[in-house]
N, C-alpha and C positions, 0 to 999 in steps of 0.2 A: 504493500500500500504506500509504503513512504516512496519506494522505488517510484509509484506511477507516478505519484503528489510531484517530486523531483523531479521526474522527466518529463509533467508540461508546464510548469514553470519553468524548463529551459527552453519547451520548445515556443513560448511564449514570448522570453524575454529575448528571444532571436528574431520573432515572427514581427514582433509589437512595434521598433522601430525601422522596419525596411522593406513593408508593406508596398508602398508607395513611390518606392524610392528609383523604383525602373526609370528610365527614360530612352524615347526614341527620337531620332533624326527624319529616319525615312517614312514615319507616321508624322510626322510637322504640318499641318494643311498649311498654314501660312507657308510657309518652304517652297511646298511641292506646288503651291496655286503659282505663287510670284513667279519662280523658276522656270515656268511652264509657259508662260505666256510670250507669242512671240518675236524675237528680237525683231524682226519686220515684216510687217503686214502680205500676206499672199505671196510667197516666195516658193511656188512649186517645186522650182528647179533645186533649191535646199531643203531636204525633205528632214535631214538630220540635226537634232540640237547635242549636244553636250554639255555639260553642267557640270564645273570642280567648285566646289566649297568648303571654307575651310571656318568649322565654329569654337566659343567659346561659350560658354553655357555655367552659370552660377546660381548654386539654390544656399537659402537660408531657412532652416527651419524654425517653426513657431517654438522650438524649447532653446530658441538662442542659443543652443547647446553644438547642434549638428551641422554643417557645413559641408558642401559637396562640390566639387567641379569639374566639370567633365569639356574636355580639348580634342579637337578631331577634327577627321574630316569629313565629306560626303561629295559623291558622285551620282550624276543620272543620265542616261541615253533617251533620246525618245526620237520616236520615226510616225512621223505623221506621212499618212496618205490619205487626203480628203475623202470626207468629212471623217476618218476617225486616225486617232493614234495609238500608239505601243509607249509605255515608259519602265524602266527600269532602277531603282535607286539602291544605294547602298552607303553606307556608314563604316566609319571604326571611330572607337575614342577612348581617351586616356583619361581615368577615372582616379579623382582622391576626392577621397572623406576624412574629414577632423571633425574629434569630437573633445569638446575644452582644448579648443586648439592644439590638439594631437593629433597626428594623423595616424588611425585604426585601419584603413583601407583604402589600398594603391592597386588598380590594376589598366591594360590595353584589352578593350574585347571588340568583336563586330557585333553588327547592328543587323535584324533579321533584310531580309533581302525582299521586297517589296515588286510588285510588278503590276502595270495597272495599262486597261486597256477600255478608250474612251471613244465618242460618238455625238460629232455635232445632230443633235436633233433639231436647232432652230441656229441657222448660219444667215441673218436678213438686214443687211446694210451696216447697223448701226449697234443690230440684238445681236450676240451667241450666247447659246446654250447646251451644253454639253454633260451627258450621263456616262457614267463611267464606275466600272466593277475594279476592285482591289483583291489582290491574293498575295499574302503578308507568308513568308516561307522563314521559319528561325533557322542559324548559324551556330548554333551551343547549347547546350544543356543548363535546364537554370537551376538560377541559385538563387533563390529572390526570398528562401527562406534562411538565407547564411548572410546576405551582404547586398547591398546596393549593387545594379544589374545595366547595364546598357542593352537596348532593344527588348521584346516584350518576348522574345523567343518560344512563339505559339505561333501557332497557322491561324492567319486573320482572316478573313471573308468579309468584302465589305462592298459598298458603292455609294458614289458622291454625283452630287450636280452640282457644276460651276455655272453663274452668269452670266455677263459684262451687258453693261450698256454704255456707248458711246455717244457723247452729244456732239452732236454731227458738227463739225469745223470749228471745234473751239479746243480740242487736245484734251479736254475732260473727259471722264468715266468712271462710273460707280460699277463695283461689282460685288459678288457675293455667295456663297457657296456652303452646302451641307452634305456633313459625311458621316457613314455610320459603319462600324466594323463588329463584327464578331470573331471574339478570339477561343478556340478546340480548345478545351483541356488536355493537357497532357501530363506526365509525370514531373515530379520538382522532388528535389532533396534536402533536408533542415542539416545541420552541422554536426548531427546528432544517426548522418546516416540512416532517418528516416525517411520514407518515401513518401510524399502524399501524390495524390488528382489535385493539380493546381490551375488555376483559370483567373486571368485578370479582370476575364467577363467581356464585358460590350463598353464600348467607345464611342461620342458622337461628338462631332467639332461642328461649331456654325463660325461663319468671317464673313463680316462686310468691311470695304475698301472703299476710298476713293483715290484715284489717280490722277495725276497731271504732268502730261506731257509736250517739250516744248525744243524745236530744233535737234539735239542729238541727248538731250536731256530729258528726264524723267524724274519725276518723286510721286510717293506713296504711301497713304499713311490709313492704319488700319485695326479694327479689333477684332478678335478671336477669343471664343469662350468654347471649353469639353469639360466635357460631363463623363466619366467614367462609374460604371454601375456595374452589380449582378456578379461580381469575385465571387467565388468557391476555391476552396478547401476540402478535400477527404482525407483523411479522417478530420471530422470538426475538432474546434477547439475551442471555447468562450463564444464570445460574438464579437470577437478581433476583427475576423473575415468581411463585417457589414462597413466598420470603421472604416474601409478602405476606398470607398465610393466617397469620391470628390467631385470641385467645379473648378475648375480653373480659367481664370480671367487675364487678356492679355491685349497690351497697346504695342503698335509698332510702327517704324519709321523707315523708308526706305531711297535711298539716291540711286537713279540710272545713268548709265551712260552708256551709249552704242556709238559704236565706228564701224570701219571697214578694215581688212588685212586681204589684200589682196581678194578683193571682191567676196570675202565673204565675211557676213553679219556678224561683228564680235559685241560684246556686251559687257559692262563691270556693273556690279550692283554690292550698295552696304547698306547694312541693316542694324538698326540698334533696338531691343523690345524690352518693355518689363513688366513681369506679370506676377500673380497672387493666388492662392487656393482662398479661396472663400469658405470650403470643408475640405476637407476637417481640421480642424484646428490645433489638434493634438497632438498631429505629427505633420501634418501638411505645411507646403514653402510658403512664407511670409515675403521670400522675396525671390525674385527669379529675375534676372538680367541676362540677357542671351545678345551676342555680337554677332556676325558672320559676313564674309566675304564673297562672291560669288563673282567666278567667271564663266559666259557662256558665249561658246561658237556654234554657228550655226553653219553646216553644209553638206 
């Protein structure tokens, strides 16, 4: 009996702070919308984009105590042949956590590999709109009951619609987008060499943007809110599992810039965002500061 008492009370005091603590790249809708749009208007003959991005990513948690940063990079291919396209993204990044400004945990992991295939359904002057299916593939084995994790390392199942509207000759445009994932349970390990059925559950991010573009310049400035619900656990434990369902709130800022390299469409783009969980409060980031750099060719 004392044996069992001891062993979830470890498996507790592991589970209780790093719930939450995943994070992913190649799930970013802000990311993957901006990134995606593109660098010049009806270019049949470049069918191809490219995308290298390089982020810096800072959470603070609500017990002022925990501290995380995670350093990396990300890539994405995409191959549009009207009206629909193919994309591919991927991650890696360099993970530390301090706790009383100690650092408990250092590591390099990748990020699941993400692959998304989408369909203008309304392509009309000034409107698109495009629906689009996600299949989220994991890279590793998680740990998410030992340690803070990069990528959500489950098979996601998802689909989004993006919008834009352009006001015809003035370089303005509002847009806006909703996406919903379901993540398979799969097996997960506590530090204690237990096994459980782990599942982060389902995922849904809503973004609205407005943009203004002007000569070989661009900015854009934008908010993003996700809702994470429905984690499981087998074998249960307490009602730790429910705690884990968040909202997190996010502003963002973005500079463009496109050129030409030898007749084909190059692109720089910076981003500076800061965001907040709203829940839970107990373990969830009080602050979240995300950087990143983005170069994209197009040909």
């Amino acid at each position: 009996m004392q044996n069992s008492i001891r062993l979830s009370l470890s498996i507790l005091s592991l589970w209780y702070p790093c719930t939450t603590f995943a994070i992913s790249i190649v799930y970013n809708y802000r990311i993957a919308q901006v990134t995606k749009q593109p660098i010049v208007e009806n270019v049949v003959s470049k069918p191809v984009t490219f995308v290298a991005l390089l982020f810096d990513q800072y959470q603070k948690k609500y017990d002022n105590e925990t501290r995380q940063n995670f350093a990396g990079g990300f890539g994405s291919l995409i191959y549009e042949f009207d009206p629909c396209y193919l994309r591919a993204d991927f991650a890696f990044s360099h993970i530390q956590q301090t706790v009383h400004h100690v650092t408990n945990f250092t590591d390099t992991e990748t990020d699941d590999i993400l692959f998304t295939f989408g369909s203008n359904i309304i392509k009309d002057g000034n409107k698109t709109v495009a629906l689009s299916g996600l299949f989220g593939v994991p890279t590793h084995a998680i740990f998410r009951l030992q340690h803070v994790d990069f990528g959500y390392n489950q098979v996601g199942l998802g689909t989004q619609l993006d919008a834009t509207y352009r006001f015809k000759d003035t370089g303005h445009a509002v847009l806006g987008g909703l996406r919903y994932v379901y993540f398979v349970p799969r097996t997960a390990y506590d530090s204690l060499c237990m096994k459980h059925t782990f599942s982060i559950g389902q995922l849904s991010d809503l973004l609205f943007a407005y943009k203004k573009n002007w000569n070989s310049h661009g900015l854009e400035f934008g908010y993003t809110t996700r809702f994470e619900f429905g984690a499981s656990v087998f074998p249960n434990f307490d009602d730790i599992v429910e705690k884990t369902n968040y909202r997190r709130c996010n502003f963002y800022g973005i500079y463009k810039y496109k050129f030409l390299i030898n007749d084909m469409p190059n692109r720089l783009l910076f981003n500076i965002s800061y965001g907040f969980d709203t829940r839970p409060k107990t373990f969830g980031n009080q602050h979240v500061v995300t950087l990143w750099a983005a170069w994209n060719i197009n040909f």
